[in-house]
Every structure is written in structure tokens, then in C-alpha cells.
C-alpha positions in Angstrom: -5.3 4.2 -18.0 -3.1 3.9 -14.8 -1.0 6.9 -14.6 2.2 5.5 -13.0 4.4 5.7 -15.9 3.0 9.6 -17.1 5.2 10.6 -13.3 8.3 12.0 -13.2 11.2 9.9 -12.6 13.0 9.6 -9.4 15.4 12.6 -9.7 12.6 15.0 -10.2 9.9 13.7 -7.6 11.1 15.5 -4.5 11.0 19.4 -6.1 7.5 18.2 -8.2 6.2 16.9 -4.8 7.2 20.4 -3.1 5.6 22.2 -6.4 2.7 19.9 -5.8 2.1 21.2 -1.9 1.6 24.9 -3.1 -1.3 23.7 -6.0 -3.0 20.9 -4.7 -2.6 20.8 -0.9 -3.4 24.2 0.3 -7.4 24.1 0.3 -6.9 20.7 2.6 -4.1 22.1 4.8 -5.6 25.2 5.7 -8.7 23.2 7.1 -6.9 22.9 11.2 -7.5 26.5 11.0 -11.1 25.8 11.7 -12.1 22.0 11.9 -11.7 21.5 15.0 -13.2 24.7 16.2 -16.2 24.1 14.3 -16.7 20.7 15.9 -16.9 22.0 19.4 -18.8 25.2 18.3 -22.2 26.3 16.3 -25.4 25.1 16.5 -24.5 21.5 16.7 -21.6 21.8 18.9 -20.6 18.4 20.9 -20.0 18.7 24.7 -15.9 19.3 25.3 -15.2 15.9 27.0 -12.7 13.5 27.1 -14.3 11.3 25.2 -15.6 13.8 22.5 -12.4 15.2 21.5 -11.0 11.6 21.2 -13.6 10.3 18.5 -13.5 13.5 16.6 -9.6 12.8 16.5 -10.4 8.9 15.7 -13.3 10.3 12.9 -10.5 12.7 11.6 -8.2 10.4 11.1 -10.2 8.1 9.3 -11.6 11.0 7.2 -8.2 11.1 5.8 -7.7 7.8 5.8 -10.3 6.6 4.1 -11.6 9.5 2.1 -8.4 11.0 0.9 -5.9 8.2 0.7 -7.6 4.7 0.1 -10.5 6.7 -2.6 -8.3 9.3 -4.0 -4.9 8.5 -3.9 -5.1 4.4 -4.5 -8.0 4.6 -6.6 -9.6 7.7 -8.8 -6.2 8.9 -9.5 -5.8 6.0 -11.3 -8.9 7.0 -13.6 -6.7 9.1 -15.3 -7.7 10.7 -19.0 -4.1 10.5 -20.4 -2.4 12.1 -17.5 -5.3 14.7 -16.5 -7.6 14.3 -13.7 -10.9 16.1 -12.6 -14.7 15.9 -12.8 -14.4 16.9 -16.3 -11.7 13.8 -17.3 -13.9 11.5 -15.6 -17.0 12.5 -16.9 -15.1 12.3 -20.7 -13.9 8.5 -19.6 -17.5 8.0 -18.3 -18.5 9.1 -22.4 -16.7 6.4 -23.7 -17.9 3.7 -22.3 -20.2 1.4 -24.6 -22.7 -1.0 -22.4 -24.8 1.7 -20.9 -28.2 2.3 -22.7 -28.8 6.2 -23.2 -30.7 7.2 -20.5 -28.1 6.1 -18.4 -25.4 7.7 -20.0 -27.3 10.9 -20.3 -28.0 11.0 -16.4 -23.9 10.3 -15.7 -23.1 13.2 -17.8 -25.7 15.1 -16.3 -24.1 13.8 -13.1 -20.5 14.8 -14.4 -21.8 18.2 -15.5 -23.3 19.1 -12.0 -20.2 18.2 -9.8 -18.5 20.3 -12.2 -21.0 23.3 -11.7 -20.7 22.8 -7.7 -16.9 23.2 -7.9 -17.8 27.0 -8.2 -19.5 26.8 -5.3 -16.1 25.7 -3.6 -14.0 28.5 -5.3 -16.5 31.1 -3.6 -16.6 29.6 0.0 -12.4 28.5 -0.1 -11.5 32.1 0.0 -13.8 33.5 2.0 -14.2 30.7 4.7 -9.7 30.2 5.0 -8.7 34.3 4.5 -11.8 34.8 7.1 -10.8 32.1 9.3 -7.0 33.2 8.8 -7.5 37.3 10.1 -9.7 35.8 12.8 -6.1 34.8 14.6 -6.1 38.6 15.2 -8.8 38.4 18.1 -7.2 35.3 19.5 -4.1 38.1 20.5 -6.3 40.6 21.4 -10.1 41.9 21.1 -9.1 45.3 20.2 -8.9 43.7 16.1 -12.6 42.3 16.5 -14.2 45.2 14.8 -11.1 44.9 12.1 -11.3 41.3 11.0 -13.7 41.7 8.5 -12.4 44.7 6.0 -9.1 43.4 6.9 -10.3 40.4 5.3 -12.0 42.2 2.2 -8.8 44.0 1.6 -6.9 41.0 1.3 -9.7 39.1 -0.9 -10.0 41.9 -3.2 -5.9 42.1 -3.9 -6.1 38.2 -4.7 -8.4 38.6 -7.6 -7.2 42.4 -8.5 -3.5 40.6 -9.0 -4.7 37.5 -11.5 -4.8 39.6 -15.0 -1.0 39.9 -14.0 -0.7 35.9 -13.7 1.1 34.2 -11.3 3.5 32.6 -12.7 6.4 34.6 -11.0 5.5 34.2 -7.5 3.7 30.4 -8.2 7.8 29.1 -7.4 7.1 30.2 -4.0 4.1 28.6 -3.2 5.6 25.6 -2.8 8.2 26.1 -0.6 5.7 28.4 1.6 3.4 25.6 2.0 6.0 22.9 3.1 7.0 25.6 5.8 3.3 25.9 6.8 3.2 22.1 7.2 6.5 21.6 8.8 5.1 23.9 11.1 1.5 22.4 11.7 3.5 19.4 12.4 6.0 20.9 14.8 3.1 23.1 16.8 1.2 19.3 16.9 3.9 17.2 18.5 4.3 20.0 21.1 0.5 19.9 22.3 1.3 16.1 22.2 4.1 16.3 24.2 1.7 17.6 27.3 -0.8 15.2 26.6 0.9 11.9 25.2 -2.5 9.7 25.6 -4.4 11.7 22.2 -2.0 9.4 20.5 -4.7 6.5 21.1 -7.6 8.0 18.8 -5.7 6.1 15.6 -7.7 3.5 17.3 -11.0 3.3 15.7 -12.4 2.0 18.6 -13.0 5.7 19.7 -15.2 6.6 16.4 -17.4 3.7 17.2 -17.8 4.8 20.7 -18.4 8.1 19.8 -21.0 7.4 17.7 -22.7 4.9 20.4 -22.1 7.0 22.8 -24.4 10.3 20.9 -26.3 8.7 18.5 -27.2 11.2 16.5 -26.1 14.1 17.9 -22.9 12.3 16.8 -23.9 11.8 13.3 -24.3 15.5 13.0 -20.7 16.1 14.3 -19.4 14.8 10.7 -20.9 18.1 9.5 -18.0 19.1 11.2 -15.8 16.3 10.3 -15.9 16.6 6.6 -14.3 20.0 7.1 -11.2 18.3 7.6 -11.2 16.4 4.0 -12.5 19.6 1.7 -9.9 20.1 -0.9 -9.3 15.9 -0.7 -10.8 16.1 -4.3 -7.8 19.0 -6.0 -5.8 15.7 -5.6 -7.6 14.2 -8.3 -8.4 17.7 -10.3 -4.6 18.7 -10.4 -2.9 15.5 -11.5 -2.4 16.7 -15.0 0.2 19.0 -13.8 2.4 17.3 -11.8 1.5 13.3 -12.2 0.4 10.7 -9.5 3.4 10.1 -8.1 4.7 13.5 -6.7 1.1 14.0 -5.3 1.0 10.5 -3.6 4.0 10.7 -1.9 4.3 14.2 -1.1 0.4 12.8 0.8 1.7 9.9 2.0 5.1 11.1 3.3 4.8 14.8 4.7 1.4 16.3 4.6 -0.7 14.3 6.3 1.4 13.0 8.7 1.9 16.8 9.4 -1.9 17.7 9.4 -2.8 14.8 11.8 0.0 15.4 14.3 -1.4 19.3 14.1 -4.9 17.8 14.9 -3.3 15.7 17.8 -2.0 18.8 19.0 -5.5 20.7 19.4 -6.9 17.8 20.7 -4.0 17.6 23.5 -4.4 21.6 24.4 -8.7 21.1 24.5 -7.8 17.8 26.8 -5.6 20.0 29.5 -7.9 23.5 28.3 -11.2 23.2 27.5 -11.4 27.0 27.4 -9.1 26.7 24.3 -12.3 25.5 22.2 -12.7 29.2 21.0 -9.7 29.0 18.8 -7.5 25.7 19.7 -5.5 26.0 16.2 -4.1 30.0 17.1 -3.6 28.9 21.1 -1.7 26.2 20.6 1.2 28.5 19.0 3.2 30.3 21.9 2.1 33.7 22.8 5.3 35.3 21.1 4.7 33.7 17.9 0.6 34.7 17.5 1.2 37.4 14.8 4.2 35.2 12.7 1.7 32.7 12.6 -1.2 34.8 11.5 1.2 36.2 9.0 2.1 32.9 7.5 -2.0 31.5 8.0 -3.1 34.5 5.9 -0.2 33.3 3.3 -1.2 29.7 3.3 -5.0 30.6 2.9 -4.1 33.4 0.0 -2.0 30.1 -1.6 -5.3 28.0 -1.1 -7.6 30.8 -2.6 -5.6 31.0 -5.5 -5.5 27.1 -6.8 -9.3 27.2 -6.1 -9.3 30.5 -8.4 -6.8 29.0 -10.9 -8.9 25.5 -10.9 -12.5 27.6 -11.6 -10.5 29.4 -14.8 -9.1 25.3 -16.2 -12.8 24.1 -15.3 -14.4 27.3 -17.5 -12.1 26.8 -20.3 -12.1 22.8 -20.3 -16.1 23.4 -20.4 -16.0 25.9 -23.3 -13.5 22.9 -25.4 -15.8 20.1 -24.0 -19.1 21.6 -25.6 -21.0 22.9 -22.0 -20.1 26.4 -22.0 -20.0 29.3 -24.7 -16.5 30.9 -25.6 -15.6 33.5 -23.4 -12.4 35.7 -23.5 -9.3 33.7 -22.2 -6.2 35.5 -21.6 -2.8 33.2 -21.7 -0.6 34.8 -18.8 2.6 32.8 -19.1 4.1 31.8 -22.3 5.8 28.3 -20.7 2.8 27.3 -18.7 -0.1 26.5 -20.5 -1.8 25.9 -17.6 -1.6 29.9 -16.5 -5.2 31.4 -17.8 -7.2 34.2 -17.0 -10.6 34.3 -17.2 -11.7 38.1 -16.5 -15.3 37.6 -16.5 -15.3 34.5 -13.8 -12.7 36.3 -11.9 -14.8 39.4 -11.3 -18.3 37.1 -10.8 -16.0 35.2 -8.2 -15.0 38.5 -6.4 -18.5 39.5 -5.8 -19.7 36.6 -4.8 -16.7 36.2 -1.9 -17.6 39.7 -1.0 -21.3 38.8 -1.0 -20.6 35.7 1.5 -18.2 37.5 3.5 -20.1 40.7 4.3 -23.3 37.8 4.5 -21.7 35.7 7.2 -19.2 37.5 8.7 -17.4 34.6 11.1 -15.9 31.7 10.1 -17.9 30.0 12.2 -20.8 31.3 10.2 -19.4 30.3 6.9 -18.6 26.5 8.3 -22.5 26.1 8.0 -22.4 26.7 3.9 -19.3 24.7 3.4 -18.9 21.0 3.5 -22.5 20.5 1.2 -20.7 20.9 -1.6 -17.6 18.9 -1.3 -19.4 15.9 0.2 -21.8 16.4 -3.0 -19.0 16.3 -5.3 -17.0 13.4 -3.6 -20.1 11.3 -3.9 -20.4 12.1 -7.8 -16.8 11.3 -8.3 -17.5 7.9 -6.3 -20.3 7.0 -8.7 -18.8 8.2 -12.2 -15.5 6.0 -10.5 -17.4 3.1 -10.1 -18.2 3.3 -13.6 -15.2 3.5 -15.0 -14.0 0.5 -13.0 -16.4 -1.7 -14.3 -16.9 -0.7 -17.7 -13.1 0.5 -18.9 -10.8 -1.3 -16.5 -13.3 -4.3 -16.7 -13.1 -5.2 -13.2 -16.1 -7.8 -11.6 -19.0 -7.1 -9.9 -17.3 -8.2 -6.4 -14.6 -6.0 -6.4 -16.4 -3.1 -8.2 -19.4 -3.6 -5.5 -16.9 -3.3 -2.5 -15.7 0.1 -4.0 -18.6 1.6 -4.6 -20.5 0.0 -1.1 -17.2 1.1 0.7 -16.9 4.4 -0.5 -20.2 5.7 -1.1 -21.3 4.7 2.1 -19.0 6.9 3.5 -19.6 9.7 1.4 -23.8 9.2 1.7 -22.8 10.0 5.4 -20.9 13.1 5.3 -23.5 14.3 2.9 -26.5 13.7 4.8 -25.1 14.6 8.2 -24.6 17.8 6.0 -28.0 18.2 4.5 -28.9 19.6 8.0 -26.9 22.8 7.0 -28.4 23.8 4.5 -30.7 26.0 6.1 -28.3 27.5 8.1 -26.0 28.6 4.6 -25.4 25.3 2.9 -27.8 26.8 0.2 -25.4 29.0 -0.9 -22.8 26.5 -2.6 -26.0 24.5 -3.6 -27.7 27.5 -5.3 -24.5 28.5 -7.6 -24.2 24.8 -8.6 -27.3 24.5 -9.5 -27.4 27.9 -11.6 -24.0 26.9 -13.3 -25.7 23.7 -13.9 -28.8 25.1 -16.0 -26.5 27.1 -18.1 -23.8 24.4 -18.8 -26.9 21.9 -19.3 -29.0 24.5 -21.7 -25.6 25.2 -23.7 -24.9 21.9 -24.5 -28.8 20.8 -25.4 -28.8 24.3 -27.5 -26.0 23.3 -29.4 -26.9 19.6 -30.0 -30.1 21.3 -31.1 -28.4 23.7 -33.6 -26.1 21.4 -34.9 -29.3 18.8 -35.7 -31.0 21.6 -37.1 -28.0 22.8 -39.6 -27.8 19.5 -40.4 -31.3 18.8 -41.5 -30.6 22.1 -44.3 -27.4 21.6 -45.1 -25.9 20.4 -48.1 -24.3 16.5 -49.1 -20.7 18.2 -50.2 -20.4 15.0 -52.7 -23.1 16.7 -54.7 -22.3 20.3 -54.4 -18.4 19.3 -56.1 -20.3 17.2 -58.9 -22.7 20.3 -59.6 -19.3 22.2 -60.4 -18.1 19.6 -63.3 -21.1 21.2 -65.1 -20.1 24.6 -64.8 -20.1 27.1 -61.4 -19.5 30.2 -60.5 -16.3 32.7 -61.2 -13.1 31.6 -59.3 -11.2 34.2 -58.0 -7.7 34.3 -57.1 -6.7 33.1 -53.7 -7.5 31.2 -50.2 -11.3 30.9 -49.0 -11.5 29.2 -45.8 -14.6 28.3 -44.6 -15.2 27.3 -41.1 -17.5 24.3 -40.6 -18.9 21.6 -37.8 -19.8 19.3 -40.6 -17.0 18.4 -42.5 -19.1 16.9 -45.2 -21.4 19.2 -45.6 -21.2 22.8 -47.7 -21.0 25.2 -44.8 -23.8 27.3 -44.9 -21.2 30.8 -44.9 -20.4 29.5 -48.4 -24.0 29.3 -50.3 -24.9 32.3 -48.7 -21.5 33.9 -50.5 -22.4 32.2 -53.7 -26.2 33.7 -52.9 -24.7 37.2 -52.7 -21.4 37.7 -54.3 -21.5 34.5 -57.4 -18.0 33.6 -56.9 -15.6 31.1 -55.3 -12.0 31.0 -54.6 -9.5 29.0 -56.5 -8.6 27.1 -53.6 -11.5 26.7 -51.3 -10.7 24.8 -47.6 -13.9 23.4 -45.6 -11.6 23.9 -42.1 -13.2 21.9 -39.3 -11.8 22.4 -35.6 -12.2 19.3 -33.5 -12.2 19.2 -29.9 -11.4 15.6 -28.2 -12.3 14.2 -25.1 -8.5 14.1 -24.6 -6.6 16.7 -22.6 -3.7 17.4 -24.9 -3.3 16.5 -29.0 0.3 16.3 -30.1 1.4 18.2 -33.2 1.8 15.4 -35.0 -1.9 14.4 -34.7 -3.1 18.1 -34.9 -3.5 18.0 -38.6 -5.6 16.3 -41.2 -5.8 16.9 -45.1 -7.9 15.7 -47.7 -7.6 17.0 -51.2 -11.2 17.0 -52.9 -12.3 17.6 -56.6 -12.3 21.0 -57.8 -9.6 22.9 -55.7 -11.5 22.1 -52.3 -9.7 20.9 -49.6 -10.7 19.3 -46.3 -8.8 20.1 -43.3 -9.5 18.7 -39.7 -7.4 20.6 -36.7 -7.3 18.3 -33.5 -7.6 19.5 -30.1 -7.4 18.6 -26.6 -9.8 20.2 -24.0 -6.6 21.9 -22.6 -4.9 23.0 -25.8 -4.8 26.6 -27.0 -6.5 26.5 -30.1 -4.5 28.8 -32.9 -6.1 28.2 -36.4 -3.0 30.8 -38.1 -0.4 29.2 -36.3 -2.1 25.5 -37.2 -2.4 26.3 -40.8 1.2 27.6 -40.8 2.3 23.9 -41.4 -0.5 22.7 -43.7 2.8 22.6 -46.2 3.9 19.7 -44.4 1.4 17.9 -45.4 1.4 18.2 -48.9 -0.8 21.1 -49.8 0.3 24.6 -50.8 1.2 26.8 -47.8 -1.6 29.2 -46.6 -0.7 32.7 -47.3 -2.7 34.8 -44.4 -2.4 38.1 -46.6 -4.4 36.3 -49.8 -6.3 34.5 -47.6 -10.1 35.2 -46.3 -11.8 33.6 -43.8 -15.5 33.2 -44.2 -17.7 32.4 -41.3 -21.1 31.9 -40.3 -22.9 34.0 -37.8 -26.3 32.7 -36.9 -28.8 34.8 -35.7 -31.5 32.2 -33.1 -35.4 32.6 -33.2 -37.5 30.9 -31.1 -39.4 28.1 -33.2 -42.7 28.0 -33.2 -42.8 24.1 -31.7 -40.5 24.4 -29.5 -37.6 21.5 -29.3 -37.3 23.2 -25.4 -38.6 24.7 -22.4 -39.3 28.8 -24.0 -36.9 30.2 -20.7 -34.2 27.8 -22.1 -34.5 29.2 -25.8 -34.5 32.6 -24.6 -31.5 31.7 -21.9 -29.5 29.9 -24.4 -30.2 32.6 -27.1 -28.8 35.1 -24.4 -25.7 32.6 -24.3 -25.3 32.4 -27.5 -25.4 36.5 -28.0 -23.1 37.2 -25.9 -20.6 34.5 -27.1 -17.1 35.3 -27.5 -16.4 35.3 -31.7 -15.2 32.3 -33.4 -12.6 35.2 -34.8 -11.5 35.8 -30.9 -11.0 32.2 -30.2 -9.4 30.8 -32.4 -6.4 33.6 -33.0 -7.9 34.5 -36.8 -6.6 37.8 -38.0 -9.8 40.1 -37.9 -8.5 41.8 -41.2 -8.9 38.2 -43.0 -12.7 37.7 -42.2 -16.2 37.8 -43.5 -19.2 37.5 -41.9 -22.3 35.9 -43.5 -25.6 36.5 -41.3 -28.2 34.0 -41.1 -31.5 33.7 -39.2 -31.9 29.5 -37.9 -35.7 29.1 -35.6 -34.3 26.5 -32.6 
């Protein structure tokens, strides 16, 4: 359960922790491009005093402290799922917990499912809200680029998604690198707006968040609308462990970027304190004048970095829903062949683009888009508090006490960033809210179609047992050759196979019922992948394992079915047989009639079993049948 020992050892933690700064730290440290604007600007903006700017620095650094460090990096990324963090992991962890009636179980993976659906949400406002916010720089040296900022934007968007069917596994080696530079500098830019005003130092005091708060009531809870900007992209911690383990991520954290992100925050503090006038853009100002369009330059390339793990994380959410049950199969492309990890996803790629268009063209500022971001996160963060709190009691068996301070600690502080957020949603925050919720009804009718479907097959299906005692008495014709039937019920005869007998009267010599397994495990090792069972008759049973982030590959599975004892599958005197049900909408219906006809919509436009699993198309037979849902 505690992912210490999945790290890397010693000699490989500094160049994973660089690697790690490109992936999971670039929605986070593009946020001092617009935080501390945002909290000084917009329809909540605090008065620029002296002792504003101090408790927004005190409630910044807290933010981080408490939020990002103390939740995510001491605790949830401890609630690993063999290495693999996430919503998704958690909510699997959540699964397999035993003393939780039902109804509580069914509204935590409801709970899992919906911060899930809101991560989209994120992946269209990350882009738009840091490229947007990025370009903006542009005004800061000179009006004439006002009119400019927006298709300049747009251009830059659209190349972002346009360059994903290519992958991005050549230039990914760079990201790292680029964002330790874009830290380093954040850090360096900080300590010289310190160095003209030394006394910002004090705000690590929390003495100056409680005064703050005193001091505007709630005028001052509303400023953590603008807070929380400062922690979105705390949770990619958590979501991108599986790739480079707990340790890189901690330390790289702990040790460069956010000392390097606070000292940058210092800094715009410092310049506000001697310049109020700096407000309009305190993170571009406080670079020198000769260095305004480097640092655009490298702000653009730090925001493109951050787009792309949000991009990269929406494709390994899509595909560990589609393994995990909540989503139908939809094309996947592979784009590396040494990183597993590297997917495509055209059809969310291209739903993604509009949508960042779509907010962009809608909002047009950064300022604007500040109102629709935060919602989400805050929503999310609260979620992963809850499902956490779960799996400390329940799997790690911790007591009340210390499971009541985590979750009283924590989800205080998360029920306050969301509510003082819950004010925005009129002014955008119904944007994020709106595509969660959408994802959310299709991942929920999905999975409640398919639990229906599977009940329903299994109610006319057929006990195997009987079917293989029916053939001592005579059957029909074997022919020569492999028939492989797929099937979700491995003891069952599939329904593909009577409706063969039905039609064509005869069966193969060697028949295999071939069931494909997906685990609520992120990865199955080769040695697990297979099981066989030989059966009366010339039937075999075969179970292929797989993780929610395995490939699955039925050829290149069955290719070592030798190993296990049975004859090798020949592909070329092989056929693969496979149901393809045809949904009506039942008379009594088992659901709502718009979720029959929207998961029968779903469940047309489904990418073929053929597709997904790799199955030669020359190898397989169809076998139509009509089921009422």
C-alpha cells in the first residue's frame, strides 16, 4: 500500500525528479502567472494594502502547505494502487473495501466517477486559462499586441493538439529540463523583488491569514476564490505517480519547486508593496524591461508543457475508464513503442480543441477565465479527501482519532476553497461544472447499461457444465481447426456459439471460451496474464488478465498459450467468433427511456471488440443478436 519501496533508488532520483517537473508540476507552476493578479483584480478584488497583500502571501503559503504537501505529498500518495495514483486508483482501492453496506459503496463510486468526469473540465480550462494568461505578457511590453493576444493564443492552442497524433515522446526529454529552467527562474525573479522589500518575508507567519480574515470578514473569504488558484494542478501529484514513483515527486516538491514558487510569490508581493500600479500584471513586471519578451517566450513554453500533461492525463483517464468498465471502447492509438504511457485518443483530442476554442473566444482574458477555474479543482480535491479517508480507515485500518483529524483537517479546508468558489459559478464556474456533469451521465449510464446487459445475458444463457454433457450423446459435425469464442461469462456457452450451431450445425475440433479480464490493478505481469483450463470434449477455457493500463493484445497473448500446456494457436486455422448485440428498448424499462436511448447511442458507436483487442479482421465472424435492455 505505501509506495516507498515502488521509487527509484538513489542514483536515479535526481534525473526522475527533473523528468517529474515537466509531467506533474507544470499546471501548478504556471499558476504566478495569474494568482496573484486575480486576487487584486475582478469582481471580488481586495483593496491593494499593506496588509492585503501580506495575508494573501500568508494564505498562499499555507495553500501549499497544507493542501499540496501535508494532503498530497504525506498522505494520498500513499494510497497508492500498486504504484499508480489518480481518482480512478483510489476509487478502485475504495471498491475493495468490505464493511461498507451498498448504498454507500455505490454513492463513493459514484463519488469516484464524478471527480473523474470533472478532470475534463480541468484539461479544457488548463490550456486556455495558462497559454491565455502566457500571450497576455505581450500587452504588459506594449498595448500595440492588445488586439493580437487572442488569435495569437488560438494559433498556439490549435498547434498543441494538431501535433499529438505525432506523440510526444521525442520532445517529452525536454520538458523537464525546460521546466527546472522556468522554476530556477521564478525563484531568481522572486528573491530580486525580495531583495527591495525584505519585510514580505514575514507572511510565513500565519498570523497574517488570521488577520486577514478578521480584518474583511467575508470579503476575505471570497479572496480564496482567488487563493485556490495557486494550488490547481496540486492533485497531477497524486494522478502521475505511476510514472515516476513517490519519491522523485516528493522531493523534487519539497526541495526545488516550491521553494521556487513561494519565493516567486514573495517577489510580486514585494513589487505590489513598493508599486501598487503593478497589480495589472505583477508576475511580467517584476522581470526587467530587457527580458519582457525572453520571458514571454519561455511562459508560453512552460504553459504549452502544462497543456500537454493536462492533454496526456485526459487520454490515461479515457482509456483507464474504457478498462475499468465506465466508458465504451474508443479508438486508441499507441504513439511510442517504449512508453506505454504515450496514447492518443483522436476523438477526445479534437472534443478538447473545440471546447478550448469555445472558452477562449467565450472569455477572452485571463482574468475572465479565472472566474470558471478553481470550481473544479477544489471539487475534485474534496472528493479525493473523502474517498482518502476511506481508505485510511477501511484498508490501512487506522482509528477513528487519527482518521477523524484527517478528514476534519483536510476537508475543512477544502469545504472552504469550494464554497468561497461556489460564488463563481455564475460568473463562468459553470463551464468546468457543466462538462463534468455531462461526462458524468455518460460514464454513469455506461456502466449501469452494461451491468444491465451483462444480468440480462446471464439470465438466457447457458450452464457450460450441461451444454459439454449434451455432447457425450452425440453433437454436431466437428470441423478441423481453432474456434474461439469471446465471452464475459466464462461458464456460460457464449451466445456467438448457439447462434453458430443455430445456423451453420457445426463446431470446431478445438473450441476455446476466451474470456478477457480487466483488474482493478494498473498493470498484470506476464506471468499472471494467462489462465488455462482444459474441459471435456476439446473445449478449452482461457482467462487473459489485464491491468487498467495494459494494452490489451489477444494475438500476441494467445501466442504463448503453448507455454502453458495446450497446443499453440495457429492465427491462419483459427476463427474468431463474436457476438454483436443489437439493444431494444424493453418494454418495462430497467432505466430512465433517455438513458436506454443514450446508452444504446453508446453502445452503437462503440469501437469493435475486433479493433481493441488487436484480432486479425480476416479471422472473424460476426453473429447478430437482438437483447431488449
Amino acid at each position: 500500500m505505501h509506495s516507498e519501496t515502488n521509487s527509484t533508488s538513489n542514483p536515479r532520483l535526481l534525473p526522475m525528479a527533473i523528468a517529474a517537473m515537466g509531467v506533474v508540476y507544470g499546471d501548478i507552476g504556471t499558476s504566478p502567472l495569474y494568482a496573484m493578479k486575480e486576487a487584486f483584480n475582478g469582481p471580488h478584488a481586495m483593496a491593494v494594502t499593506p496588509d492585503n497583500i501580506l495575508g494573501i502571501l500568508s494564505l498562499i503559503f499555507w495553500a501549499l502547505t497544507i493542501t499540496v504537501t501535508f494532503k498530497y505529498v504525506k498522505f494520498i500518495t500513499r494510497a497508492d494502487n500498486r504504484g499508480e495514483g489518480g481518482i480512478m486508483a483510489l476509487t478502485a482501492l475504495v471498491l475493495r473495501t468490505k464493511d461498507v453496506s451498498p448504498r454507500v459503496m455505490l454513492l463513493l463510486t459514484g463519488l469516484g466517477i464524478f471527480g473523474a468526469a470533472l478532470f475534463y473540465g480541468d484539461a479544457v480550462i488548463t490550456p486556455a486559462m495558462s497559454v491565455l494568461s502566457a500571450v497576455e505578457g505581450l500587452e504588459v511590453a506594449t498595448p500595440v499586441f492588445k488586439p493580437y493576444v487572442v488569435p495569437i493564443t488560438l494559433i498556439i492552442l490549435t498547434g498543441i493538439f494538431l501535433v499529438q497524433p505525432r506523440g510526444t515522446a521525442s520532445i517529452a526529454a525536454l520538458f523537464g529540463p525546460v521546466m527546472m529552467f522556468w522554476f530556477g527562474v521564478l525563484g531568481t525573479l522572486g528573491v530580486i523583488g525580495i531583495l527591495k522589500h525584505p519585510g514580505v518575508l514575514a507572511a510565513i507567519n500565519p498570523w497574517y491569514a488570521i488577520h486577514f480574515f478578521a480584518e474583511n470578514r467575508v470579503h476575505g473569504f471570497l479572496a480564496l476564490g482567488a487563493v485556490v488558484l495557486v494550488i490547481t494542478g496540486g492533485e497531477a501529484l497524486y494522478a502521475d505517480m505511476g510514472h515516476f514513483g513517490r519519491r522523485p515527486i516528493k522531493w523534487a516538491w519539497l526541495g526545488y519547486v516550491f521553494p521556487c514558487l513561494y519565493l516567486n510569490y514573495l517577489g510580486q508581493g514585494a513589487l505590489i508593496l513598493d508599486n501598487p500600479a503593478a497589480i495589472k500584471n505583477p508576475f511580467f513586471l517584476l522581470a526587467p524591461e530587457e527580458l519582457l519578451y525572453p520571458m514571454v517566450a519561455l511562459a508560453t513554453a512552460a504553459t504549452i508543457i502544462a497543456s500537454q500533461a493536462v492533454i496526456s492525463g485526459a487520454f490515461s483517464l479515457t482509456s483507464q475508464a474504457m478498462q475499468l468498465g465506465y466508458c465504451p471502447r474508443i479508438q486508441v492509438k499507441f504513439t511510442s513503442e517504449r512508453e506505454k504511457g504515450q496514447i492518443y485518443i483522436p476523438n477526445i483530442n479534437w472534443l478538447l480543441l473545440i471546447a478550448v476554442i469555445a472558452l477562449v473566444l467565450g472569455f477572452k482574458t485571463s482574468s475572465n477565465l479565472a472566474a470558471a477555474y478553481g470550481i473544479a479543482v477544489t471539487l475534485t480535491m474534496l472528493i479525493d479527501t473523502i474517498l482518502a479517508f476511506v481508505v485510511v480507515r477501511a484498508l490501512w485500518k487506522w482509528n477513528w482519532l487519527q482518521a477523524g483529524i484527517f478528514l476534519t483537517l483536510f476537508i475543512v479546508i477544502d469545504l472552504a476553497f469550494f464554497s468561497a468558489n461556489l460564488i463563481k459559478i455564475a460568473d463562468g464556474g459553470w463551464v468546468p461544472l457543466l462538462l463534468g456533469l455531462g461526462i458524468f451521465i455518460l460514464f454513469s449510464t455506461w456502466q449501469r447499461g452494461r451491468a444491465l446487459l451483462y444480468k440480462k445475458l446471464q439470465q438466457d444463457s447457458m450452464p457450460l457444465d450441461a451444454f459439454l454433457k449434451s455432447l457425450e450423446y452425440g453433437g454436431p459435425q466437428r470441423v478441423d481447426g481453432t474456434g474461439i469464442f469471446l465471452t464475459p461469462q466464462p461458464d456460460s456457452v457464449p451466445r456467438a456459439m448457439l447462434h453458430n450451431l443455430l445456423h451453420n450445425k457445426v463446431l470446431h475440433e478445438r473450441v476455446i471460451l476466451l474470456n478477457v479480464n480487466m483488474r482493478d490493478i494498473p498493470h498484470v505481469s506476464e506471468a499472471d496474464r494467462i489462465q488455462t483450463e482444459a474441459l471435456p470434449q476439446g473445449f478449452y477455457r482461457v482467462i487473459l488478465n489485464y491491468g487498467f493500463k495494459d494494452k490489451p493484445d489477444i494475438p500476441a497473448a494467445l501466442e504463448h498459450v503453448g507455454d502453458m500446456g495446450m497446443e499453440p494457436v495457429e492465427m491462419m486455422e483459427t476463427s474468431f467468433f463474436l457476438g454483436r448485440e443489437t439493444i431494444v428498448p424493453n418494454a418495462v424499462p430497467t432505466m430512465n427511456f433517455w438513458r436506454q436511448v443514450l446508452f444504446m447511442w453508446m453502445f452503437r458507436n462503440a469501437d469493435s471488440a475486433t479493433a481493441y483487442f488487436k484480432i486479425p479482421t480476416n479471422r472473424v465472424v460476426e453473429l447478430g443478436t437482438q437483447v431488449e435492455l
